[in-house]
C-alpha positions as a printed NumPy array, in Angstrom:
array([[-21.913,  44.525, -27.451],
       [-20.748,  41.197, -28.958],
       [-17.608,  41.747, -28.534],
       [-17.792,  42.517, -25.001],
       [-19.381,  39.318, -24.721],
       [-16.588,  37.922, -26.406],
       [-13.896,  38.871, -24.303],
       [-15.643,  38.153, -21.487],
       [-16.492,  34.761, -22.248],
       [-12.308,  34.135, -22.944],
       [-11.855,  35.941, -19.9  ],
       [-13.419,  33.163, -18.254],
       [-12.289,  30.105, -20.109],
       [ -8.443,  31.603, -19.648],
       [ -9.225,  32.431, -15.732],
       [-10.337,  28.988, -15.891],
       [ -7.735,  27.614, -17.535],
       [ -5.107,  29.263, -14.955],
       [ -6.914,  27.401, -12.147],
       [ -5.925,  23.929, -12.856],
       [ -3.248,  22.043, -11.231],
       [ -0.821,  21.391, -13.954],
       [  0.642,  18.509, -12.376],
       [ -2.653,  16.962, -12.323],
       [ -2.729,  17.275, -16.216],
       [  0.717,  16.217, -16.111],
       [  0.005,  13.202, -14.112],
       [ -2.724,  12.099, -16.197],
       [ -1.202,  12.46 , -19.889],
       [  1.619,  10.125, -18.027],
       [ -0.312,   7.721, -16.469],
       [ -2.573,   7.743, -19.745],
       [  0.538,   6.72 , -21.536],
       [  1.949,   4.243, -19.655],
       [ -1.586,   2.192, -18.954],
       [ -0.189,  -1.169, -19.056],
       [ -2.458,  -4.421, -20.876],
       [ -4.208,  -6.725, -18.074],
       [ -1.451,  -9.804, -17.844],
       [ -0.095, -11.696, -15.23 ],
       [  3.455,  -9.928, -15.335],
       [  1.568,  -6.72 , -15.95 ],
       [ -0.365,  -7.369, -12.458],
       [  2.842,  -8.384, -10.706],
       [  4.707,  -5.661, -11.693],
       [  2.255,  -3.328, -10.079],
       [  1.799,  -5.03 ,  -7.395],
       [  5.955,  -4.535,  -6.647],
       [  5.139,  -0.961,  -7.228],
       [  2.252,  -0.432,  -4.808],
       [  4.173,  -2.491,  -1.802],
       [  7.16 ,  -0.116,  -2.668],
       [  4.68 ,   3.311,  -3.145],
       [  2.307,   2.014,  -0.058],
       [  4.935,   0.452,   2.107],
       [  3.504,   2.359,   5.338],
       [  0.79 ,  -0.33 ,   4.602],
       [  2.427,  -3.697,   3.834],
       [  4.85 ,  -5.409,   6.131],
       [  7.649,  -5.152,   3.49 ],
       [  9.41 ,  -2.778,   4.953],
       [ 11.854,  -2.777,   7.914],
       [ 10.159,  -0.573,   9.927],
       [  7.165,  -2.071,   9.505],
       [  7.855,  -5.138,  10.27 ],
       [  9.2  ,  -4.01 ,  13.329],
       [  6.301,  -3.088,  14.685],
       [  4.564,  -5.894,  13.796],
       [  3.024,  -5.169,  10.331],
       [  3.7  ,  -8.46 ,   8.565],
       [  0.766,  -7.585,   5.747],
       [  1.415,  -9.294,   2.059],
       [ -0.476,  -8.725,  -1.135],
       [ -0.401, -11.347,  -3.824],
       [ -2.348, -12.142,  -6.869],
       [ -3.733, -15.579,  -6.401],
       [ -5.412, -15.199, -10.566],
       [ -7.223, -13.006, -13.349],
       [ -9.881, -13.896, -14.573],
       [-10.952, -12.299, -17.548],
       [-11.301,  -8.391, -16.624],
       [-11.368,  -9.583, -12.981],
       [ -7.959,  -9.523, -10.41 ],
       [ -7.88 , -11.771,  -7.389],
       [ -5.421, -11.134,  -4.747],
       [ -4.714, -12.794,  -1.433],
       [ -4.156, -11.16 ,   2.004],
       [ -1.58 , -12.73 ,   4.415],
       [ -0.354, -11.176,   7.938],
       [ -1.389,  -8.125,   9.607],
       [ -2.047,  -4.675,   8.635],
       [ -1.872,  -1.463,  10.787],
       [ -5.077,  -0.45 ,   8.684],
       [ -8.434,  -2.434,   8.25 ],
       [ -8.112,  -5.064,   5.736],
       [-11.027,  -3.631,   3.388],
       [ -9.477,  -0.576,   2.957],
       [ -6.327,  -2.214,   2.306],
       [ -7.792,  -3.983,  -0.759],
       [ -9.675,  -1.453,  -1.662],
       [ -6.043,   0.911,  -1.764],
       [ -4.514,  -1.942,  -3.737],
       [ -7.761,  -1.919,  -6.026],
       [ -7.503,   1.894,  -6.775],
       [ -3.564,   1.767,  -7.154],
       [ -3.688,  -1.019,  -9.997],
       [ -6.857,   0.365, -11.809],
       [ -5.188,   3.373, -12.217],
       [ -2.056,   1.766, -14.135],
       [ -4.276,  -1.057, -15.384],
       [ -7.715,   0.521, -16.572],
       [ -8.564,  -2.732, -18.19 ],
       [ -9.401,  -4.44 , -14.608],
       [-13.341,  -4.506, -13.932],
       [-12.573,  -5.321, -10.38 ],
       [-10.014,  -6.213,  -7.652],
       [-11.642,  -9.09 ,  -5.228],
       [ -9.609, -10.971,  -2.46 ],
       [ -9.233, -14.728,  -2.506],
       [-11.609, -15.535,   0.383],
       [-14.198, -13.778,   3.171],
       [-11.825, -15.148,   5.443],
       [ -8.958, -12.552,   4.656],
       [-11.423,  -9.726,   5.7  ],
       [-11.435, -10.62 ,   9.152],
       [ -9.48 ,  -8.08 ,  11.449],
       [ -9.939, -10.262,  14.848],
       [ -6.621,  -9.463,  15.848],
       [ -7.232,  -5.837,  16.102],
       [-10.334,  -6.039,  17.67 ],
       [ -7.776,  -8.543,  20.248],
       [ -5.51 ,  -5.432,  20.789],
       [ -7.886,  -2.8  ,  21.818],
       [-10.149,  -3.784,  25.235],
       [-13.526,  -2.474,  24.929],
       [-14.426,  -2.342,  21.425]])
């Protein structure tokens, strides 16, 4: 009988086991290994990386900018385990979830930052969508 219960029980742990993405494990042992120190060039660096990664967000690209997405990320400071960053044009998506992309995207390269907070209120403020679309 304990042996039955035996096999059983690494049944289920390899069954398990088989489950799992393994480029999810992949992707964390890499990321885990590359987490970068919280620095200025550090924060920059990422920052390149997400308007490359996220360009359908930005107004970097070409095509973006072509249809009027002019959006820019910068980093305005840190302070201590805190990252300010500063909005500038417009965005095809709203603002907060814009910063809160950008948050996710260098938290996950930079585990050291507490918090990702934008420069002023003021940068929130999606009037000229609102502008756009009569009746909302």
């Amino acid at each position: 009988m304990p042996a039955l219960r035996l096999l059983c029980a690494s049944l289920a742990l390899s069954t398990t086991r088989s489950f799992a993405p393994r480029s999810l494990s992949a992707r964390r042992s890499v990321v885990r290994s590359a987490d970068l120190v919280l620095n200025d060039e550090n924060v920059e660096a990422v920052l390149e990386g997400a308007r490359t990664d996220m360009e359908a967000v930005f107004g970097y690209a070409p095509d973006s900018r072509k249809v009027g997405i002019t959006g820019t990320v910068e980093l305005v400071e840190i302070n201590g385990p805190f990252v300010v960053i500063r909005l500038g044009g417009r965005f095809w998506h709203q603002r907060s979830d814009v910063v809160q992309r950008v948050a996710n995207y260098l938290q996950e390269r930079i585990p050291e930052i507490c918090d990702v907070e934008i420069e002023s209120a003021d940068q929130l403020d999606d009037a000229d969508k609102l502008k756009e679309k009569p009746g909302w």
